[in-house]
FIMAR-869206 format. One record per residue (C-alpha): x, y, z; residue in three letters. Coordinates in steps of 0.1 Angstrom, whole numbers, plus 5000, padded with zeros to 4 digits. Each point is the difference from the previous one (the first is absolute). Example, Ala and Ser with C-alpha at 12.3 -4.5 7.8 and 13.67 -1.06 7.14 Angstrom:
2
512349555078ala/501450344993ser/
END
This chain:
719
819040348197unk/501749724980unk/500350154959unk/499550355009unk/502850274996unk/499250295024unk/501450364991unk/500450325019unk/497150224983unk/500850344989unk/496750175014unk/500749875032unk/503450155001unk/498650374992unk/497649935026unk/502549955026unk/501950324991unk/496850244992unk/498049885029unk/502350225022unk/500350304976unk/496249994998unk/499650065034unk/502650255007unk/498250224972unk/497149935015unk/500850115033unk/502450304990unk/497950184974unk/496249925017unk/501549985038unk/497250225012unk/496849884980unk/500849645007unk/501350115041unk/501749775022unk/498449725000unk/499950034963unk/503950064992unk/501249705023unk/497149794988unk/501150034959unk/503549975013unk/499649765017unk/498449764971unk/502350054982unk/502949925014unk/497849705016unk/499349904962unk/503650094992unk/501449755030unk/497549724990unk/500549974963unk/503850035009unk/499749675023unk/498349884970unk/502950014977unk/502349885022unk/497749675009unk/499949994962unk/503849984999unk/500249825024unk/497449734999unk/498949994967unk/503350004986unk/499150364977unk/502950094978unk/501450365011unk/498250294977unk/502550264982unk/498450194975unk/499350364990unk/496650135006unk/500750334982unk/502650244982unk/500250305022unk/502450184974unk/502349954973unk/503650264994unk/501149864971unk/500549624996unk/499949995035unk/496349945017unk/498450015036unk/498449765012unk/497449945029unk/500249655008unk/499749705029unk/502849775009unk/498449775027unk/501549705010unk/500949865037unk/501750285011unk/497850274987unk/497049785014unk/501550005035unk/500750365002unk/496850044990unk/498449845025unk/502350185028unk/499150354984unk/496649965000unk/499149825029unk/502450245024unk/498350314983unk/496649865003unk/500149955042unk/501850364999unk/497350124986unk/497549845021unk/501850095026unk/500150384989unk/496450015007unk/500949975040unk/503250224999unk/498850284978unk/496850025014unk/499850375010unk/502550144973unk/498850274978unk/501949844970unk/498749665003unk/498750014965unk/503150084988unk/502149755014unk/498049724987unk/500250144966unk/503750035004unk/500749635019unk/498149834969unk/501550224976unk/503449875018unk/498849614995unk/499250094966unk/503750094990unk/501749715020unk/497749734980unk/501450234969unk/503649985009unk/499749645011unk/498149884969unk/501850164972unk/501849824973unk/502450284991unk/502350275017unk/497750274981unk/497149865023unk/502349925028unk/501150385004unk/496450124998unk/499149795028unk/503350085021unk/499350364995unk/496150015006unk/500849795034unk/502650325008unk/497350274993unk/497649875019unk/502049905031unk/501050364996unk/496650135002unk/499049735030unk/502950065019unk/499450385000unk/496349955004unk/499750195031unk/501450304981unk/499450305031unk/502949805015unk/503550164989unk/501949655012unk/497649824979unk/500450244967unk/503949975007unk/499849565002unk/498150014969unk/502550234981unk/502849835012unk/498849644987unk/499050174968unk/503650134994unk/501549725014unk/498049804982unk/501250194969unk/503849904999unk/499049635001unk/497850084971unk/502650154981unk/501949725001unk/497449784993unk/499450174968unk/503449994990unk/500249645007unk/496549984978unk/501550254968unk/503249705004unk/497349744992unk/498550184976unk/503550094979unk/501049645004unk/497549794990unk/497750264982unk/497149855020unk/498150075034unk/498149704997unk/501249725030unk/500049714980unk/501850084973unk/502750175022unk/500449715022unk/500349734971unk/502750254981unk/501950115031unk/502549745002unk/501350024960unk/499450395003unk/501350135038unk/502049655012unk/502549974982unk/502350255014unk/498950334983unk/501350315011unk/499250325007unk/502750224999unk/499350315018unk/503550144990unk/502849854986unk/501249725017unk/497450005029unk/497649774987unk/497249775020unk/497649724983unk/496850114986unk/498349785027unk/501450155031unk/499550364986unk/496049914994unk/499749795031unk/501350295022unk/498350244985unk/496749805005unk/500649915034unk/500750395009unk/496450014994unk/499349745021unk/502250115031unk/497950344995unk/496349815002unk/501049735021unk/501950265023unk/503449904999unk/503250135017unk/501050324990unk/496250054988unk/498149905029unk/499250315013unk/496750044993unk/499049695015unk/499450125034unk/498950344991unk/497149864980unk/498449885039unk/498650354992unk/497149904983unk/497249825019unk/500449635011unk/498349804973unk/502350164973unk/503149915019unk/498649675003unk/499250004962unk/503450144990unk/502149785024unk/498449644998unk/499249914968unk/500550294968unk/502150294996unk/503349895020unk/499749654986unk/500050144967unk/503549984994unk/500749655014unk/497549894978unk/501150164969unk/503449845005unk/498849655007unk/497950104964unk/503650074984unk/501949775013unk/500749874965unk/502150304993unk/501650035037unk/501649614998unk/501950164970unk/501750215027unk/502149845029unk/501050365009unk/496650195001unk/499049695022unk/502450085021unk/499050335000unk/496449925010unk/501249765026unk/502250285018unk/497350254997unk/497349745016unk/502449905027unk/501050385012unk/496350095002unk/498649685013unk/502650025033unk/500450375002unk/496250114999unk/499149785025unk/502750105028unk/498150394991unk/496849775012unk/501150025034unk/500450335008unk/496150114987unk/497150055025unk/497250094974unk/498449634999unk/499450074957unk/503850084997unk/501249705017unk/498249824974unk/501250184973unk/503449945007unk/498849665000unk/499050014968unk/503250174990unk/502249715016unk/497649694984unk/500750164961unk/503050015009unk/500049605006unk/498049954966unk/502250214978unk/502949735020unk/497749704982unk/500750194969unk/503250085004unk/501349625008unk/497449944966unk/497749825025unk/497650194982unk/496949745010unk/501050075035unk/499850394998unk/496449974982unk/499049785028unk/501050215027unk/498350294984unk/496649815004unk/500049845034unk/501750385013unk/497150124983unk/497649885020unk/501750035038unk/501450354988unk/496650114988unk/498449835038unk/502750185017unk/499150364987unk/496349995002unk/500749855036unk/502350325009unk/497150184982unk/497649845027unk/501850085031unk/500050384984unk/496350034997unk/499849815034unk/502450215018unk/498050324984unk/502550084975unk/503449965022unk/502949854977unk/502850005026unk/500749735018unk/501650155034unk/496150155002unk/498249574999unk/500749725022unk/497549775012unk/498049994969unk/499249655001unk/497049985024unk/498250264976unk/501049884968unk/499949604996unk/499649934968unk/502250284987unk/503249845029unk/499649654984unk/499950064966unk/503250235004unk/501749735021unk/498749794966unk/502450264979unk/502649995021unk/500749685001unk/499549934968unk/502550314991unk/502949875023unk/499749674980unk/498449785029unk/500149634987unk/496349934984unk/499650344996unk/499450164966unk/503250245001unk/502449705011unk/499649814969unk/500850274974unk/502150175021unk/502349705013unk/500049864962unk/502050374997unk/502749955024unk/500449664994unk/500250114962unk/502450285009unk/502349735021unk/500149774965unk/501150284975unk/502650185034unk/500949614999unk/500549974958unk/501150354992unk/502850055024unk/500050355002unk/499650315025unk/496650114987unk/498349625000unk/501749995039unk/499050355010unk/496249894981unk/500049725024unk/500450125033unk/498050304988unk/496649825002unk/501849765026unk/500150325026unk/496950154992unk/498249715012unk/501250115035unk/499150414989unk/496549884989unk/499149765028unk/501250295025unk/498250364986unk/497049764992unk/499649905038unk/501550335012unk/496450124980unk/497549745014unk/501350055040unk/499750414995unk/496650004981unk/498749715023unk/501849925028unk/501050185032unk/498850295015unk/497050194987unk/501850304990unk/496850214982unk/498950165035unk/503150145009unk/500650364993unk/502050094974unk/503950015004unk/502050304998unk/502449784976unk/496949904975unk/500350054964unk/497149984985unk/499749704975unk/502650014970unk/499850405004unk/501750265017unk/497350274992unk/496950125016unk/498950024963unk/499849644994unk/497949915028unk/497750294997unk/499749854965unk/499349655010unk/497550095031unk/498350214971unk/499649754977unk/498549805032unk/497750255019unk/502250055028unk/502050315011unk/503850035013unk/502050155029unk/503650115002unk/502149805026unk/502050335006unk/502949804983unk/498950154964unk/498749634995unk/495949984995unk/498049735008unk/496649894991unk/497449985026unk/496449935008unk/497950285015unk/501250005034unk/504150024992unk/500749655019unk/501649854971unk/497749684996unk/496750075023unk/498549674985unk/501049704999unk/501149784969unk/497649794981unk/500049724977unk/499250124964unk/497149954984unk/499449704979unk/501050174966unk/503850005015unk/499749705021unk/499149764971unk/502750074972unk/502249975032unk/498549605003unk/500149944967unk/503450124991unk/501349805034unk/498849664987unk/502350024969unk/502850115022unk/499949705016unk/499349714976unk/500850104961unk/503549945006unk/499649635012unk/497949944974unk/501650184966unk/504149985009unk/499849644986unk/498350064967unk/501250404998unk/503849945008unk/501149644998unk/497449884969unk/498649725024unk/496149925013unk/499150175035unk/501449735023unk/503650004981unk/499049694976unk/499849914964unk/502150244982unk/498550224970unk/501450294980unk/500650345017unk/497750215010unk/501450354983unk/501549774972unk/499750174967unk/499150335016unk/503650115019unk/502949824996unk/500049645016unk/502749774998unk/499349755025unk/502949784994unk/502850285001unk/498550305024unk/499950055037unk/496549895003unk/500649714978unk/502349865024unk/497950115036unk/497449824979unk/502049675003unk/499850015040unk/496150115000unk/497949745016unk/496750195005unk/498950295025unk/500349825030unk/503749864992unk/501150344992unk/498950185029unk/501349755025unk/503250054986unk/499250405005unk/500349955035unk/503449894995unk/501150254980unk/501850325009unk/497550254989unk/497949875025unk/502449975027unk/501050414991unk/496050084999unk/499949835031unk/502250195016unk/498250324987unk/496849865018unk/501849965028unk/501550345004unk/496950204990unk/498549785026unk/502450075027unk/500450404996unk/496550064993unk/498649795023unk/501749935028unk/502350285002unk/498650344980unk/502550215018unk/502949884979unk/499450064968unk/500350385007unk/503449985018unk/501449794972unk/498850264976unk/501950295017unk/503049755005unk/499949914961unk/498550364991unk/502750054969unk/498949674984unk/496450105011unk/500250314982unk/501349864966unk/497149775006unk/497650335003unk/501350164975unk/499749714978unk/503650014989unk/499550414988unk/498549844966unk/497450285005unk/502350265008unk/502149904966unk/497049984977unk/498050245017unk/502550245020unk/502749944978unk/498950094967unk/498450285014unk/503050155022unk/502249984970unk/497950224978unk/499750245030unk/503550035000unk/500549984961unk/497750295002unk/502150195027unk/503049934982unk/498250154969unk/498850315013unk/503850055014unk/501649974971unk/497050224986unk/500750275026unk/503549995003unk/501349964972unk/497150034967unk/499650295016unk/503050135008unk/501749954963unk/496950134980unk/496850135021unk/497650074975unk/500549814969unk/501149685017unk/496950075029unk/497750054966unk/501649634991unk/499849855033unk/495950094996unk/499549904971unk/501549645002unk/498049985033unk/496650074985unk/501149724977unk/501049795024unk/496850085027unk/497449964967unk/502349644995unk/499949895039unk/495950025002unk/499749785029unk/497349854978unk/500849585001unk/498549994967unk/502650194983unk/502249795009unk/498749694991unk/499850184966unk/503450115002unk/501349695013unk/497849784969unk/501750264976unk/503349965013unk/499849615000unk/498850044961unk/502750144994unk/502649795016unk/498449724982unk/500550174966unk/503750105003unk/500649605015unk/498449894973unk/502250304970unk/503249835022unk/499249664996unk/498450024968unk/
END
């Protein structure tokens, strides 16, 4: 309206962040006066009033030309001179992911109502999924790191408690414990990098660091961490931040968790993988890329880091047979090509593939979660085939994600994720180095890696032989387990009851021990229609947002305008990658005729072609070829023994730092001085046993005092 100035309102901004919270108390602390019906129901509002006052502000950014909103709302504390603030920074980028969060989680949680249906915990998990919507619009929204760490940590406790939710299940208390302590050395570094901030610029606050960091961190400050080994202030923030990121967003070497978490039930993997707590980090980097263009070599860094794990993950892909694992690696291999986007500072790029992977990633999940509930709570895939006579609409929405994920021209995933390799090619083509070349043909082969274990999993699940009526092999490992403990757990949580193969390997099945007796079923509308409605972004937004999202043009490729993300990440259209892809953009159509032509298709081609031909036409191959490659195969199943390092490792070596102990102790403690040094040795033990409490904690506390304390004598040296 000509003469009026529209501004994001204040109320509306708490209403999209308490809406959320409101429910999750609501369902947590009255779960069984309210029931059910009433915990998904006040859940459900509000993360449906949540998602629709979020498309709100974005249409007011968007079309009504709304200035972005940073102010404080209130102080949470003050130490000092310094004070905590609670506050909203909501421009563009906040907007979008805003959007994503809350219209994912909303169809998750309509969708719960379906999968959770007979669970004894269902109250529960909605409390804790809206609780978990509640902390991403915190983290996303903030306008400070205080804020910013709140969120990143809230998001980590409850993915915790979700992922264990199913806590009678020892493989899912172990997943849950092993993202919470994985989770925990990203986080360390995270605060570190925060505590830099912090010392530097004597400020939290985003705006204020962002306008002072180039006179206060760019101009080749140094921090010396003894003499005469020095890096720049920048790099030694920037990596520090984006250890916190390669935790979250599950990053080589601290991916692990990432598959583990399939643990929890489907609509939380879905939750966690599509759309909030592994794009956490990508977007918190894109938020500070300010500070990271100050550092050539902790963009490097990122870029190496994105590249390993985008490649590397997704050859693990083709090894799994539990249909959720598949697409977690997925998932692994994809934030691997956004944290690329960052790394090449094609930062628009990354934040675009985060929200078109969002939606396909989030499809793909709740469509694995179908065929589960269809195939009466079967995950593996050598136990399907032929599903796609009795599931329709779940087959076509899936072959919707697929495509969509190999990057198939008009397709959602092609447009974000071919703006990323062709970024990558422009910066391996500038920079001349081994890490920009390496980048490159990084997210050039996993075009082929995606394309193939993303076909390998639509021919099992639907195509072939019916494979749910034949008896159970002697070789059958139960889904992701090798106990009869973890099935009995899941056919408990489910009604049914298990047998033992004679192979030490249980296996869940109905009342008459024929492993599936009936026959699969389409899902019930609850889980068919988040499926539809999560397929018809997967297949248009990308036509008709690349052009004013990446390239700053109208949807058809015409009259140019100012960037999308401009003033919100860094955006220099006339001097970065995208600037210069933006010069050969002519519109959707243009661009994915020219796909066609490029090589990533031609490689995801040839992925589609080979699933096609081993799965199809000849199964009986793809079982000799895995005894004739079974070294290679095994790396591949034992995921490069990064669990047996972290997990194995770590504890192996105190095993044998305690066997080496109690030698020494027996040998020769004893030996020299029996009783006093014996009195010694147990003394210092009880010490050391009242010290090691097990208790995590404690050692948060110790690790916040220890961190306090490093800050101090850093600040007596420099000082």
């Amino acid at each position: 309206m000509p003469g009026v100035e529209f501004t994001l309102s204040k109320s509306v901004l708490l209403a999209v962040v308490l809406a959320p919270l409101l429910g999750a108390i609501l369902a947590g602390l009255f779960g069984r006066r309210i029931g059910r019906a009433g915990a998904h129901t006040v859940t459900i509002a509000g993360v449906a009033l949540s998602c629709a006052l979020s498309m709100y502000v974005l249409w007011q950014l968007l079309g009504q030309g709304a200035a972005p909103f940073n102010q404080n709302i209130y102080t949470w504390f003050e130490v000092g001179a310094y004070q905590a603030h609670v506050g909203f920074m909501v421009d563009k980028l906040t907007a979008m992911m805003m959007v994503v969060v809350t219209f994912v989680s909303l169809l998750v949680h309509v969708y719960t109502i379906g999968y959770m249906e007979e669970d004894p915990g269902y109250q529960r998990f909605f409390s804790y999924i809206s609780l978990f919507t509640f902390s991403m619009l915190m983290l996303v929204m903030s306008n400070n790191f205080l804020q910013l760490f709140f969120g990143w940590e809230a998001v980590g406790l409850v993915s915790y408690l979700l992922i264990g939710f199913w806590f009678k299940r020892p493989t899912a208390i172990f997943a849950n414990l092993k993202a919470f302590l994985v989770n925990r050395v990203g986080d360390f570094g995270f605060l570190l990098g925060i505590a830099g901030v912090l010392f530097w610029f004597g400020t939290l606050d985003y705006a204020t660091v962002f306008a002072n960091a180039p006179s206060t961190i760019g101009g080749g400050q140094a921090f010396e961490f003894w003499p005469g080994h020095a890096w720049s202030v920048a790099t030694v923030i920037c990596v520090l931040l984006f250890i916190g990121a390669m935790g979250k967003s599950a990053q080589v070497p601290l991916h692990v968790w990432l598959p583990d978490s399939m643990e929890g039930p489907t609509p939380i993997s879905a939750l966690i993988h599509a759309a909030t707590m592994v794009t956490a980090g990508i977007f918190m980097v894109a938020r500070m890329s300010p500070l990271f263009e100050l550092s050539q070599a902790a963009l490097m860094f990122v870029l190496f880091i994105g590249a390993t794990t985008a490649f590397w993950t997704g050859l693990i892909g083709i090894v799994q047979n539990d249909i959720k694992r598949v697409v977690a690696y997925s998932t692994l291999s994809q934030l691997g090509y956004m944290t690329v986007a960052l790394g090449v500072s094609a930062y628009s790029a990354g934040v675009y593939h985060l929200m078109t992977h969002a939606f396909f990633k989030a499809l793909l999940f709740l469509g694995a979660g179908s065929v589960i509930i269809g195939m009466h709570h079967e995950q593996d895939m050598r136990r399907m085939g032929g599903l796609k006579k009795y599931m329709p609409i779940t087959y076509w929405t899936m072959v919707i994600g697929t495509l969509a994920l190999v990057g198939t021209p008009f397709f959602s995933g092609f447009y974000s994720k071919d703006t990323i390799i062709e970024a990558a090619a422009e910066h391996a083509h500038e920079a001349h180095n081994w890490v920009a070349t390496y980048a490159y043909w990084a997210v050039l082969l996993g075009a082929f890696v995606t394309s193939f274990y993303s076909f390998r999993l639509l021919y099992l699940t639907f195509h072939g032989k019916e494979r749910f009526h034949d008896p159970v092999p002697d070789h059958y490992i139960a889904p992701e387990a090798d106990s009869t403990e973890h099935e009995e757990a899941l056919a408990h949580e489910h009604g049914e009851h298990v047998e033992d193969n004679g192979h030490g390997n249980g296996h869940a099945h109905d009342d008459h021990g024929h492993g599936h007796a009936h026959k699969p079923h389409e899902s019930p509308w609850v889980v068919t229609l988040p499926l539809i409605l999560l397929a018809i972004p997967s297949v248009i937004i990308g036509f008709f947002t690349a052009g004013p999202m990446l390239f700053g043009t109208d949807v058809m490729g015409h009259h140019e305008r100012l960037p999308f993300f401009l003033g919100a990440i860094h955006v220099e259209q006339a001097h970065d990658v995208i600037g210069k892809l933006a010069e050969e953009w002519h519109g959707p159509i243009a661009f994915a005729l020219h796909g066609f032509k490029a090589p990533a298709f031609w490689l995801a081609f040839g992925g589609f072609a080979l699933a096609t031909f081993l799965y199809l036409f000849r199964p009986d191959l793809p079982g000799k070829i895995a005894h004739a490659l079974r070294w290679p195969v095994r790396v591949l199943e034992r995921k490069y023994f990064m669990d047996d390092l972290w997990i194995d490792g770590f504890a192996g070596g105190g095993v044998a730092l305690g066997q080496v102990s109690r030698a020494i102790d027996s040998k020769l403690i004893d030996g020299v001085a029996v009783n006093g040094s014996a009195r010694l040795v147990g003394l210092v033990s009880g010490i050391v046993r009242r010290v090691q409490s097990g208790y995590l904690y404690h050692y948060a506390f110790a690790m916040i005092v220890g961190l306090i304390a490093l800050l101090i004598v850093i600040h007596k040296l420099w000082a």
